[in-house]
DRENVEX-566729 format. One line per field, with one value per residue (C-alpha): residue number from 1; x, y, z. Coordinates in steps of 0.5 Angstrom, whole numbers, padded with zeros to 4 digits, always signed. Last residue first. Layout:
REM residues N
k = NUM:...
east = X:...
north = Y:...
up = Z:...
REM end
This chain:
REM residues 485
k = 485:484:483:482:481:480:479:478:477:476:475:474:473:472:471:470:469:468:467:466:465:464:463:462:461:460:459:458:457:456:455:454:453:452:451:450:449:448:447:446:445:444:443:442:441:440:439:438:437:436:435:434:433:432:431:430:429:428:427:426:425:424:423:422:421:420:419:418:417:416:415:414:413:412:411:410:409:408:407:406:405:404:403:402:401:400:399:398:397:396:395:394:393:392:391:390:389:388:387:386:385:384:383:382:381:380:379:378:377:376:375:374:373:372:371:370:369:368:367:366:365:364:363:362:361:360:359:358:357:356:355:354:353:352:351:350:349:348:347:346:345:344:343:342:341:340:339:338:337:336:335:334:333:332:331:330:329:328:327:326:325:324:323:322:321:320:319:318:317:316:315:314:313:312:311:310:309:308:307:306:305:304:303:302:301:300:299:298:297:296:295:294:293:292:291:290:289:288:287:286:285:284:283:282:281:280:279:278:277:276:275:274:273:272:271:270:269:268:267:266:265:264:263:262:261:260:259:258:257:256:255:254:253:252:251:250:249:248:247:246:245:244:243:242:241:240:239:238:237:236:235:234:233:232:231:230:229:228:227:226:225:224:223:222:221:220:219:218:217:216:215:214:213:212:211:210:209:208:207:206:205:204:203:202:201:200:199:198:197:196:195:194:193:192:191:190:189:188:187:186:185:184:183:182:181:180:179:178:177:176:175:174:173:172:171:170:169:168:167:166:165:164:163:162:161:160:159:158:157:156:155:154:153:152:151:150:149:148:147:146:145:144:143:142:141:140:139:138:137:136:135:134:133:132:131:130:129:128:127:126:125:124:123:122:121:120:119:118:117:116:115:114:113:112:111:110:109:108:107:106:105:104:103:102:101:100:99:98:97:96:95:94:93:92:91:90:89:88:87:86:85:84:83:82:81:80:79:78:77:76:75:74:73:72:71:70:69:68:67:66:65:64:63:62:61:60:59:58:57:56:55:54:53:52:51:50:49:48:47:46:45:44:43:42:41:40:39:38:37:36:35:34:33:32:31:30:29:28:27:26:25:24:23:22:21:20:19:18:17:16:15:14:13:12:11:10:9:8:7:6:5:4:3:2:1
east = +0076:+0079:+0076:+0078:+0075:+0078:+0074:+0067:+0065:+0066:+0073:+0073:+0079:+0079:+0085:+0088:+0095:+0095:+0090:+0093:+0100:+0094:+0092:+0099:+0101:+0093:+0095:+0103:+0100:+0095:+0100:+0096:+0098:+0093:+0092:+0099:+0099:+0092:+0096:+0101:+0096:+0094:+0099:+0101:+0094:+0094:+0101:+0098:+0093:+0097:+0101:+0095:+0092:+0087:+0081:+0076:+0071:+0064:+0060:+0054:+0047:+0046:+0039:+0036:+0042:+0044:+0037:+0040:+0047:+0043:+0040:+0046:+0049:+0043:+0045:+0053:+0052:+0047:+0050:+0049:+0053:+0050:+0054:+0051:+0044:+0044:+0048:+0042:+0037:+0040:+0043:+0036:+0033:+0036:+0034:+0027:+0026:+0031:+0024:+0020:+0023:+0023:+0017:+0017:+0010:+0008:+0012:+0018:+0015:+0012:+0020:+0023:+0018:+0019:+0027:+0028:+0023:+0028:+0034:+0031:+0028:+0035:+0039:+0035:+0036:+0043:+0044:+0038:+0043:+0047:+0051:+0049:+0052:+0047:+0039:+0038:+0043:+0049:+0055:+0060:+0065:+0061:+0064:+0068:+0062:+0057:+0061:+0063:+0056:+0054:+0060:+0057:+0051:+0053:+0057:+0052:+0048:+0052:+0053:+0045:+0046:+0051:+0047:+0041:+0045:+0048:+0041:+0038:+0029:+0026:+0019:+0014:+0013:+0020:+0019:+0024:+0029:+0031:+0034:+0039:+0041:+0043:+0046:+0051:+0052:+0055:+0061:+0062:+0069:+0069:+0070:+0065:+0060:+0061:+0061:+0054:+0052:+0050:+0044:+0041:+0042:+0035:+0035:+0040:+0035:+0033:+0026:+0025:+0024:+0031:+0034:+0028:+0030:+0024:+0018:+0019:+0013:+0011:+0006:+0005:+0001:+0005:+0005:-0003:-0004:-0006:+0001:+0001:-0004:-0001:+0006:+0005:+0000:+0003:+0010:+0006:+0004:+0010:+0013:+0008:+0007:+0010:+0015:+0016:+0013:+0020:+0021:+0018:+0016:+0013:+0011:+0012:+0007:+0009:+0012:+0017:+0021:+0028:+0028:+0021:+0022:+0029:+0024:+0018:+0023:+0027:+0021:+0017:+0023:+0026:+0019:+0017:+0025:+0023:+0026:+0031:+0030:+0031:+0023:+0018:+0023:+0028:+0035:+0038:+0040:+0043:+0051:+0053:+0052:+0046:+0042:+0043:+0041:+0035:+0032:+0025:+0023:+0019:+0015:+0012:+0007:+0000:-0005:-0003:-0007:-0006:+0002:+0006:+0012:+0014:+0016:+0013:+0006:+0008:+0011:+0006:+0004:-0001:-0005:-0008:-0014:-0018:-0014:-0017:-0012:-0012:-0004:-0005:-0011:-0009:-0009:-0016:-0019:-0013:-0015:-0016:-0008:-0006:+0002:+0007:+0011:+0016:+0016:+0014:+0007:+0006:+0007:+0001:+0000:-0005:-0008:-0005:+0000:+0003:+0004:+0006:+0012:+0014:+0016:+0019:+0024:+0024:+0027:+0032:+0034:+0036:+0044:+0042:+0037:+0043:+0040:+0042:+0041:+0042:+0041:+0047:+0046:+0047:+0052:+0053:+0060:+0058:+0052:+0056:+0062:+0057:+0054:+0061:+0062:+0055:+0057:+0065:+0061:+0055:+0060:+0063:+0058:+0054:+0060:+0063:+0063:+0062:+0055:+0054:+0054:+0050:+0044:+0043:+0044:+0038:+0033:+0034:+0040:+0043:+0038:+0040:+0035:+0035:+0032:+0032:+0030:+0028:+0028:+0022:+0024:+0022:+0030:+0029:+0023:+0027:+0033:+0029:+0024:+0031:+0034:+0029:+0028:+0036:+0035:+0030:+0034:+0039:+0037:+0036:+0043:+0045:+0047:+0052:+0052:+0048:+0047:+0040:+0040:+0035:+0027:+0027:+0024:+0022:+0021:+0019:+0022:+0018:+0020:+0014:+0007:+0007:+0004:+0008:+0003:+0003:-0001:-0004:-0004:-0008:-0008:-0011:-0005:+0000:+0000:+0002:+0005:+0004:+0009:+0007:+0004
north = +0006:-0001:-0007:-0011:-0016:-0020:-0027:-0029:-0026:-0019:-0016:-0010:-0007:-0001:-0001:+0006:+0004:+0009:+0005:-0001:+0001:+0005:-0003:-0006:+0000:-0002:-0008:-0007:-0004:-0009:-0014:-0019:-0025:-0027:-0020:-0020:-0025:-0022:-0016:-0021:-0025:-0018:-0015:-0021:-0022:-0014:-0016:-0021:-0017:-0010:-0016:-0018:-0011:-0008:-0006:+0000:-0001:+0003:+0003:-0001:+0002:-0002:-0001:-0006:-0011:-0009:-0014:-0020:-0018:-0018:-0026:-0028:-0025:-0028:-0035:-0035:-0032:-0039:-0039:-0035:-0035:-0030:-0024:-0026:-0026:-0019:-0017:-0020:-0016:-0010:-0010:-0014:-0008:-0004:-0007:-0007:+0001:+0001:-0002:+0003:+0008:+0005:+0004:+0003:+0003:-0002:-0007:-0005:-0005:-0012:-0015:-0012:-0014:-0021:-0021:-0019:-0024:-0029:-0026:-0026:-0033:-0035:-0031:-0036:-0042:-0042:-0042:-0040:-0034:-0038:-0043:-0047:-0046:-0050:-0049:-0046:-0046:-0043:-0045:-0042:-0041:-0034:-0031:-0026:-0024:-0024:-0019:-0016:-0014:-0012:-0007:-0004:-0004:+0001:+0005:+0006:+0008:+0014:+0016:+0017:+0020:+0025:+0027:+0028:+0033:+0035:+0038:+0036:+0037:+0031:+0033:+0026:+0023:+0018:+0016:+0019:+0015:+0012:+0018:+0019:+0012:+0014:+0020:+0015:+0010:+0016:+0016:+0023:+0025:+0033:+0032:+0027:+0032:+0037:+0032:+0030:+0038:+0042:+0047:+0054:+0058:+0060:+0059:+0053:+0049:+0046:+0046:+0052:+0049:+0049:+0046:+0041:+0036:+0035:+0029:+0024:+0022:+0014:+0014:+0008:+0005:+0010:+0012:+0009:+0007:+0012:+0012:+0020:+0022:+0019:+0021:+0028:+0028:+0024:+0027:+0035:+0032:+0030:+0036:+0041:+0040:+0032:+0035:+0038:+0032:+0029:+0023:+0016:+0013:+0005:-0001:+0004:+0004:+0003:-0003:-0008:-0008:-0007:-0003:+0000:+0001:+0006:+0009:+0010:+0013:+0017:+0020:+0022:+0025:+0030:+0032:+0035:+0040:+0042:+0040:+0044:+0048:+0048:+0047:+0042:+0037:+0037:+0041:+0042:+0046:+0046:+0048:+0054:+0059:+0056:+0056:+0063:+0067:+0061:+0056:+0055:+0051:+0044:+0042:+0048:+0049:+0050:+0054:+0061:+0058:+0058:+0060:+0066:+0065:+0067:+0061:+0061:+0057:+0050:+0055:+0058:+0066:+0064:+0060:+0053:+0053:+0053:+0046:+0043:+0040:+0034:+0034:+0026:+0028:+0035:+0033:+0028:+0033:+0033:+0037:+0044:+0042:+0043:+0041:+0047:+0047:+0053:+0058:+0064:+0064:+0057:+0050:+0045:+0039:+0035:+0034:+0027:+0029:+0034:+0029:+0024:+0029:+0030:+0024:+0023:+0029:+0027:+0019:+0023:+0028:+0023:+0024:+0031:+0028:+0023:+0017:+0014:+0006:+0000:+0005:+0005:+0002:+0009:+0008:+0015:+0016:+0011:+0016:+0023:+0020:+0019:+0027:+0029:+0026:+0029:+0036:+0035:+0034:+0040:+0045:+0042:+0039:+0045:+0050:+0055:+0062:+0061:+0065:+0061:+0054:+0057:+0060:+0053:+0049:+0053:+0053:+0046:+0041:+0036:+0032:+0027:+0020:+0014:+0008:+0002:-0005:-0009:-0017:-0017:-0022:-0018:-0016:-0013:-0009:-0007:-0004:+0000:+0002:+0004:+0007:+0011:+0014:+0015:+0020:+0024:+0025:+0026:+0032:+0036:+0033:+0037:+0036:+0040:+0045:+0044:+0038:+0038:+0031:+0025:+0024:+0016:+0010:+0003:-0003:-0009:-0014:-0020:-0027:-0026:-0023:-0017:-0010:-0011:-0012:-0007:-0007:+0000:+0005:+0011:+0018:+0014:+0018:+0019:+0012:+0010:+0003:-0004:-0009:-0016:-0019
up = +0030:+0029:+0033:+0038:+0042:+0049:+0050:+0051:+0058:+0055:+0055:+0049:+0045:+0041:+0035:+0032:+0033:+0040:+0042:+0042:+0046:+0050:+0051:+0052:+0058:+0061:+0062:+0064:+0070:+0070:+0072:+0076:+0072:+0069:+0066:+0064:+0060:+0057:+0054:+0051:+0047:+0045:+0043:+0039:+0036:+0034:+0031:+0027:+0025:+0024:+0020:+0016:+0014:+0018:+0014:+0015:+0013:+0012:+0018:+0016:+0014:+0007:+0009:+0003:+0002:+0011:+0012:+0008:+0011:+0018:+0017:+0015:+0021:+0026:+0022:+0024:+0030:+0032:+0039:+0046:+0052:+0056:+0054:+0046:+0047:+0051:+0045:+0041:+0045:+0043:+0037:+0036:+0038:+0034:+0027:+0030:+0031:+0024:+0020:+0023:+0021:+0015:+0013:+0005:+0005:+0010:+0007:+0009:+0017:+0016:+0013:+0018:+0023:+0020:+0020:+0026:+0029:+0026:+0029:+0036:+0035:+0032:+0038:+0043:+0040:+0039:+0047:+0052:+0056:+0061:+0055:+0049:+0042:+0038:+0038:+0032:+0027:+0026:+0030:+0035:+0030:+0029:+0035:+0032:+0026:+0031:+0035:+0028:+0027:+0034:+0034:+0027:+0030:+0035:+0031:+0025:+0031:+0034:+0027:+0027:+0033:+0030:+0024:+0029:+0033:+0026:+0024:+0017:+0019:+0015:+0011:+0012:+0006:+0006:+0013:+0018:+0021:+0014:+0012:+0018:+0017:+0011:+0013:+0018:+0013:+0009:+0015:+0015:+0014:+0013:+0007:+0005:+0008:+0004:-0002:-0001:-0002:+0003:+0003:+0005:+0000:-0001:-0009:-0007:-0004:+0003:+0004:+0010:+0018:+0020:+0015:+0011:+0007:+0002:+0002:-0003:-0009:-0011:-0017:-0019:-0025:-0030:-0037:-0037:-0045:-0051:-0054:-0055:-0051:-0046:-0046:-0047:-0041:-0036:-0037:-0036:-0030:-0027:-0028:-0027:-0022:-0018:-0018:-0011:-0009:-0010:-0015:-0016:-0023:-0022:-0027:-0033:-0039:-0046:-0046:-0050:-0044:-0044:-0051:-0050:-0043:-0044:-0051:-0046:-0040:-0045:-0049:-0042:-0040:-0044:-0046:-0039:-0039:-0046:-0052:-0056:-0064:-0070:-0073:-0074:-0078:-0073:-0072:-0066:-0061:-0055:-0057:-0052:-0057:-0061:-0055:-0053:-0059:-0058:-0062:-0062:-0056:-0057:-0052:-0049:-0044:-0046:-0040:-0042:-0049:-0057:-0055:-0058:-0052:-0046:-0042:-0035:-0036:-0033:-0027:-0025:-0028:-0032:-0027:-0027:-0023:-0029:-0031:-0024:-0020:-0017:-0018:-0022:-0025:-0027:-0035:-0036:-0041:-0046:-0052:-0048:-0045:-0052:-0052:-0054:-0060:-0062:-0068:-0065:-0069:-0064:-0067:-0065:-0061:-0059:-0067:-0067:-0072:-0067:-0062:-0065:-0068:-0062:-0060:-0065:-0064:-0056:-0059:-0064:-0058:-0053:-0053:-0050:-0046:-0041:-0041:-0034:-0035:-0031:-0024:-0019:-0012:-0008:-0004:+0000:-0002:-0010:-0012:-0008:-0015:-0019:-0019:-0019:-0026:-0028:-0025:-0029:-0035:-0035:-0038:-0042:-0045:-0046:-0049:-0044:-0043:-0035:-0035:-0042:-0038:-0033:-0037:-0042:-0036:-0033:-0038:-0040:-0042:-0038:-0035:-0034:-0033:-0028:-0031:-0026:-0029:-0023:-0023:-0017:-0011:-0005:-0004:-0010:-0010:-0003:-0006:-0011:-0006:-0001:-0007:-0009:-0001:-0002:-0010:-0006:+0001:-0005:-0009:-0001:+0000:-0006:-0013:-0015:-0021:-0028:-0028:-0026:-0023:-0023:-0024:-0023:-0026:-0024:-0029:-0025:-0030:-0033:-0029:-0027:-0029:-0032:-0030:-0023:-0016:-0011:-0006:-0006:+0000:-0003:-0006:-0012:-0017:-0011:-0010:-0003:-0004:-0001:-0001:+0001:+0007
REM end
């Protein structure tokens, strides 16, 4: 089986096949933050699934060119930055920084590129401008462009929305300016009292002004692959379903009409992060950011496990029930992990290590079956719930695996890094210096005298002495293991 994908434009699940034969890159790219306040965890159930699908293409072999954008100027950049008496940048800054810093706490592969639109203006200018000398664009009487949705009989294709059914009042039709048509949206936007005060204005042949939020990115994803790829049509664009109108649809039409090629071959759309019923949002004041978790100590592991329990199209409903018995499962494989990893001397290949419980061979075919459904789950979709229901029961079958005796460590934790290089799931590390080590192994050398000698007063002394050192220790029939909680 190879990966298959829902594709929003055919609204089926399609194998997907790169436009290029390789070794061309797979070119992917993704809708990323407003930096005008903080992302919430909400923005990066979104950001998560695209770095399962990134993460994924990968481990299936494709060379993949990631391109996520910033947007940092728009309507609402604009207003929180002269809310704050601020210039544009210097606003948005601190917000671009946080957002790589919640990238690096929830481990998010990073993109290649992160075109920010400001530093894209050039490339939105001369995209511009195809469009006007194609006849699919026009200045306004206010001095602004807008695309003419009349010439661009395929646009609602992507929505299935018929462009009799779009109303004024929808978002693609909200800005007050002297339009052709209440249907056209803006390309282009006249300079603003506002614009100028906060430093979001520039000039262009057509009039000063700034680009609209559509523009910005259908010019940095075809000048991104145009430099990467020498292409004009994307392998894959995934965001929210909350994008895919107007925004997602505005991209296909201005970029179409422009290079009369397909923008994208797949469209691949996350569902929302729900609280209690309600799209987490920052209009109904119900969200969290990345960094709220972080401070308050959650293993980011944890969240993304949490994620992958849900498929990327069905609503996830965030509670801390569901948060902590991810946390739970984080620590259950982490413990399977390091066992593999403690008793890997045993071997690595099937049929070694012997003992009760069937031998290396027994834990191979274990770790081999993992290893295809994970493979058949991702394919299906990217899903990952079902990927994470084989994950845990090889925790649990190759545990058994291990009280019997069991070999072949080495190769099922090979097998595991190359599933964790997707999921990434984990617990995060925390490192023992090499004299805790040494003393670790002194404690517990002096613990297992002890034992033996029937001293179990001085026994449980040792091990709260370990305790209280951060260190949980486990007797199982293959020796004492520990490991720093």
């Amino acid at each position: 089986m190879t990966l298959a994908l829902y594709n929003t434009l055919t609204r089926r699940v399609e194998p997907f096949t790169p436009l290029a034969a390789p070794p061309a890159r797979v070119t992917l790219y993704t809708c990323g933050p407003t930096v005008w306040n903080y992302a919430h965890i909400g923005n990066f159930r979104t950001f998560l699934f695209e770095d399962l699908l990134r993460r994924y293409l990968a481990y299936s072999g494709y060379d993949v060119f990631h391109i996520m954008n910033l947007t940092d100027v728009d309507d609402r950049t604009i207003k929180a930055a002269a809310a704050a008496g601020k210039r544009l940048d210097e606003h948005t800054a601190p917000f671009v920084q946080a957002f790589f810093e919640d990238r690096d706490y929830l481990r998010i592969a990073p993109a290649h590129v992160y075109p920010r639109a400001t530093q894209s203006v050039p490339a939105m200018v001369r995209l511009v401008e195809r469009l006007l000398e194609r006849g699919i664009a026009y200045k306004g009487d206010d001095g602004s462009i807008y695309f003419a949705i009349a010439k661009f009989p395929t646009y609602g294709r992507l929505s299935r929305l018929e462009t009799r059914e779009l109303k004024v009042g929808a978002r693609v039709a909200s800005d007050e300016y002297a339009k052709d048509d209440p249907r056209d949206f803006a390309l282009w936007k006249k300079a603003e009292p506002i614009d100028e005060q906060v430093g979001a204005a520039w000039d262009a042949p057509f009039g000063r002004g700034r680009p609209g939020w559509h523009l910005e990115c259908s010019a940095m994803s075809l000048e991104q692959i145009g430099k990467c790829c020498h292409a004009e049509t994307l392998d894959i664009h995934a965001g929210g379903v909350d994008l895919i109108f107007p925004h997602h649809e505005d991209e296909i039409a201005q970029s179409e009409a422009a290079t009369s090629k397909p923008f994208a071959r797949f469209w691949v759309h996350g569902e929302f992060l729900n609280v209690r019923g309600t799209k987490m949002s920052k209009r109904f004041g119900n969200f969290l950011t990345a960094r709220d978790l972080r401070d308050q100590g959650v293993d980011a592991a944890a969240v993304r496990l949490l994620f992958w329990q849900t498929h990327y199209r069905k609503a996830l409903d965030f509670t801390d029930d569901a948060l902590a018995a991810a946390g739970a499962g984080v620590k259950r494989l982490g413990e399977f992990y390091e066992r593999l990893g403690r008793d890997g001397g045993r071997g690595t290949g099937d049929g070694d290590g012997g003992g009760a419980g069937g031998g290396g061979g027994r834990l191979a075919d274990l770790a081999a079956k993992f290893e295809a459904d994970f493979r058949a789950a991702l394919d299906d979709d990217l899903n990952a719930p079902r990927a994470c229901a084989a994950l845990f029961e090889f925790v649990h079958n190759g545990n058994a695996a291990l009280d019997g005796g069991a070999g072949g460590t080495a190769a099922a934790r090979a097998v595991l890094d190359r599933a964790m290089s997707v999921l990434d799931i984990l617990p995060s590390a925390k490192a023992a210096d090499p004299a805790l080590e040494r003393w670790i192994g002194e404690r517990l050398a002096a613990r297992d005298k002890a034992r033996k000698s029937k001293d179990f007063k001085e026994a449980d002394r040792v091990r709260a002495e370990l305790a209280a050192k951060g260190v949980e220790i486990e007797d199982t029939p293959s020796g004492t293991k520990w490991r720093l909680v």
